[in-house]
N, C-alpha and C positions, 0 to 999 in steps of 0.2 A: 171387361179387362180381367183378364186370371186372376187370382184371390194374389199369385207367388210376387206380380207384375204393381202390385197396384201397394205392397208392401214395400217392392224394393223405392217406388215412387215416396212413399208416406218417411223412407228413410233419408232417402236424399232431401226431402223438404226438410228434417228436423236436422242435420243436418248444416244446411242453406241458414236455417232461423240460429242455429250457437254460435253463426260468424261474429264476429263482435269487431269492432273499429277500434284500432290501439289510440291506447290515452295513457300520456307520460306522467309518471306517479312519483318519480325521484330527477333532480335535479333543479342543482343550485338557481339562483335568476345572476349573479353576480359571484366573481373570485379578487380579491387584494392580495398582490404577492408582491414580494421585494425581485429586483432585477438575478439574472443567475438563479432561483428557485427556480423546482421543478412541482409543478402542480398536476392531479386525476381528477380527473372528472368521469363521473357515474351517469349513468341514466340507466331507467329502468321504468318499464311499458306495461299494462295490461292488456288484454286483445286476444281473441280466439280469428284464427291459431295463432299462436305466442308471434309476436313482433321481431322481426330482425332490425336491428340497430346499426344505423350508418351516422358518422358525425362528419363534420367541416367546421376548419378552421379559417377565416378570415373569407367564407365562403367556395374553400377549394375543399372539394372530398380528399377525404383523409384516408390513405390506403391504409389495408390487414399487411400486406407482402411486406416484409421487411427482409428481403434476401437479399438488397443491394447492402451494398458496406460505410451509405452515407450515417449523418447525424441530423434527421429532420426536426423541426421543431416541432412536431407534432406527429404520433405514433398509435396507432390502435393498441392495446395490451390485453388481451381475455376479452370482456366487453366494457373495459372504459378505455380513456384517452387521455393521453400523457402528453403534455404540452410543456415546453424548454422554454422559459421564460429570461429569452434573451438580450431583450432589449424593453427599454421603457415606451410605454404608450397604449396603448386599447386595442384588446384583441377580441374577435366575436367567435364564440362556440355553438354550435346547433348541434343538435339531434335528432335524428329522424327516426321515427318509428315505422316501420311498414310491416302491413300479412296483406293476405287478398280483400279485407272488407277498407282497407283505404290504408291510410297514414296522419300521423300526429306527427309535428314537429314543434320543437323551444329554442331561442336562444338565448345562450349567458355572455354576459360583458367580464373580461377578464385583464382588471386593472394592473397594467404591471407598473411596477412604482422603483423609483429612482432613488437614493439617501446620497447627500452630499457628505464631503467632508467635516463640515461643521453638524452634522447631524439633521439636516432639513430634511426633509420628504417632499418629491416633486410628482406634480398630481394635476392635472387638468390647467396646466399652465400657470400653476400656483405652487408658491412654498407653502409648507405648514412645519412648524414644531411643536414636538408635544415636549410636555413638560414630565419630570420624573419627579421633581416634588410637589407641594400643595399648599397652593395660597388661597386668599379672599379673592373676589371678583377684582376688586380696585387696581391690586397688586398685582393679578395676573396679568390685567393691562397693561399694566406699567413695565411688564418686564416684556413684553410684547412692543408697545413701543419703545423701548429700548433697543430692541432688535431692530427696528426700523420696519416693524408688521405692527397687527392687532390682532386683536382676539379674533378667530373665524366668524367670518359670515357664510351663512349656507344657503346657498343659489340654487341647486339640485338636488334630485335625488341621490344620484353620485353621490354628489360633498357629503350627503346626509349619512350614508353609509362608510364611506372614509372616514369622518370623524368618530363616529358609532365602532370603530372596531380597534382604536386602539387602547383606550379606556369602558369602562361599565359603563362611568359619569362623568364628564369635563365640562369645565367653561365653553362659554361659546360668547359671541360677542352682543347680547342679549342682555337687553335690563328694561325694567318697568320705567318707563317714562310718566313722573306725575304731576308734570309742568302740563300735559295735552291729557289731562282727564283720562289719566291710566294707561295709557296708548302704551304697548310695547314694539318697541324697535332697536334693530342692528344698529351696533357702532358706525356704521356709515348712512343713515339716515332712515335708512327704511323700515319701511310696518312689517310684522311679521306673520305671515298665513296661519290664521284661526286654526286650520284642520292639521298642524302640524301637533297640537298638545296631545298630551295624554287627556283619555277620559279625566273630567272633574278639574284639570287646570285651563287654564291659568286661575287657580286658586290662592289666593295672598290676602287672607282677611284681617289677618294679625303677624302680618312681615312687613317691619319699616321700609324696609328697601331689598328688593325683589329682583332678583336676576336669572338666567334661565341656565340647565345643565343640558346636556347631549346625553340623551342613553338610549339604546334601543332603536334607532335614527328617530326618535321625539324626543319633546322637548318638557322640560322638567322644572315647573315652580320652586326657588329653593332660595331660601336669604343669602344678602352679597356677601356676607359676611362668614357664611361656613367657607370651612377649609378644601378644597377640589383642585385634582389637577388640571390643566389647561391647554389649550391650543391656539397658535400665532397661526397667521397668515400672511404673507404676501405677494405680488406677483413677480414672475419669473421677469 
C-alpha cells in the first residue's frame, strides 16, 4: 500500500478512536415551582463530536420552530427549555443527547405546586403548611393539630425534597420513642429508615428528648425543645 494511502488510512483510524459517546454533565434530577411560574431548564453534554440536544416534555418532542403564533407550554430558547407552568401536577422533562458514537438521555420530574387561599401548599395529594415563625417540637404539633393536620411524615423521595426546599431545617413529624428501647418513629406510627440520617445520627447521648429536623432531604438529631420552624400535613 503507497506510504500517501496507508497515512490517510492511520487518519481516519485516529479519527474513528476521538469519537466519544455523549454523557450529560448538567441537569437538574427534580424542579418545585408554584402554579403560573415559568421555569429553564439546561442541559449540557460532553461527547466528540459535541452532542446536539433535543428535550421532551411529558414525552412529546419539543419543537425549535416557533413561527406559529401559539403559546405552548413548552418552548426550545438557544439550548434550554422553557416550560409555562400552567397547571398543578407532575410533569416529566428529558434530554437527549446525541453525535454519531450514540446518545445519553436524563429525565427530571417537575413539580408544579398549587397554594390555596388559606396558604396550604398542595403536593401529591396532600396539604402542607409551612410555618413563618418558630416553635418547640410539642407546639409545632399542636398548631398542626389545630389545623386539623400533623407534623409531616415523609413517604418519598418526593416529600423528602418538598419539605427540604422551603426551609434549611424544619420540624418533621419525627421523635425518639423511649417507651420501645430508642425506636424512632412518625407521628403516625411508623419506624423510620436508618439510611435516611446524616452520617453520625441518630446521635442523642445527652438529649432528654430527641426529635428529628428536615434539611438537605435528611434527617437531623436535634432537642424537642429548640426553637425551628415547621411543617403540617394533611390530605386533600
Amino acid at each position: 500500500m503507497p506510504k500517501e494511502k496507508e497515512e490517510e488510512v492511520e487518519e481516519e483510524e485516529e479519527e474513528e478512536e476521538e469519537e466519544e459517546v455523549p454523557a450529560i454533565t448538567l441537569f437538574e434530577d427534580y424542579f418545585f415551582v408554584l402554579v403560573g411560574e415559568i421555569v429553564s431548564f439546561s442541559c449540557r453534554a460532553s461527547g466528540q463530536p459535541k452532542p446536539s440536544i433535543e428535550w421532551l416534555h411529558n414525552g412529546q418532542p419539543v419543537k425549535r420552530d416557533r413561527t406559529d403564533k401559539s403559546e405552548p407550554l413548552a418552548f426550545v430558547d438557544g439550548e434550554d427549555l422553557i416550560v409555562r407552568s400552567v397547571r398543578p401536577g407532575v410533569d416529566t422533562i428529558s434530554c437527549l443527547a446525541n453525535n454519531s458514537a450514540g446518545t445519553a438521555n436524563k429525565t427530571s420530574t417537575l413539580f408544579v405546586i398549587e397554594v390555596t387561599p388559606e396558604g396550604w401548599r398542595i403536593f401529591n395529594r396532600s396539604l402542607y403548611f409551612v410555618s413563618m415563625t418558630k416553635r418547640n417540637w410539642t407546639a409545632s404539633r399542636v398548631d398542626c393539630l389545630q389545623r386539623n393536620a400533623d407534623l409531616v411524615v415523609i413517604n418519598s423521595k418526593g416529600e423528602e425534597e418538598f419539605a427540604a426546599i422551603w426551609r434549611s431545617s424544619i420540624w418533621l413529624g419525627l421523635r425518639l420513642d423511649r417507651d420501645t428501647e430508642g425506636t424512632w418513629k412518625w407521628v403516625d406510627g411508623t419506624n423510620v429508615t436508618p439510611s435516611s440520617w446524616l452520617s453520625g445520627d441518630p446521635n442523642h447521648p445527652n438529649i432528654t428528648e430527641a426529635c428529628a429536623l428536615g434539611g438537605n432531604s435528611q434527617l437531623i438529631t436535634t432537642s424537642c425543645a429548640s426553637q425551628n420552624h415547621w411543617i403540617c400535613e394533611k390530605t386533600v
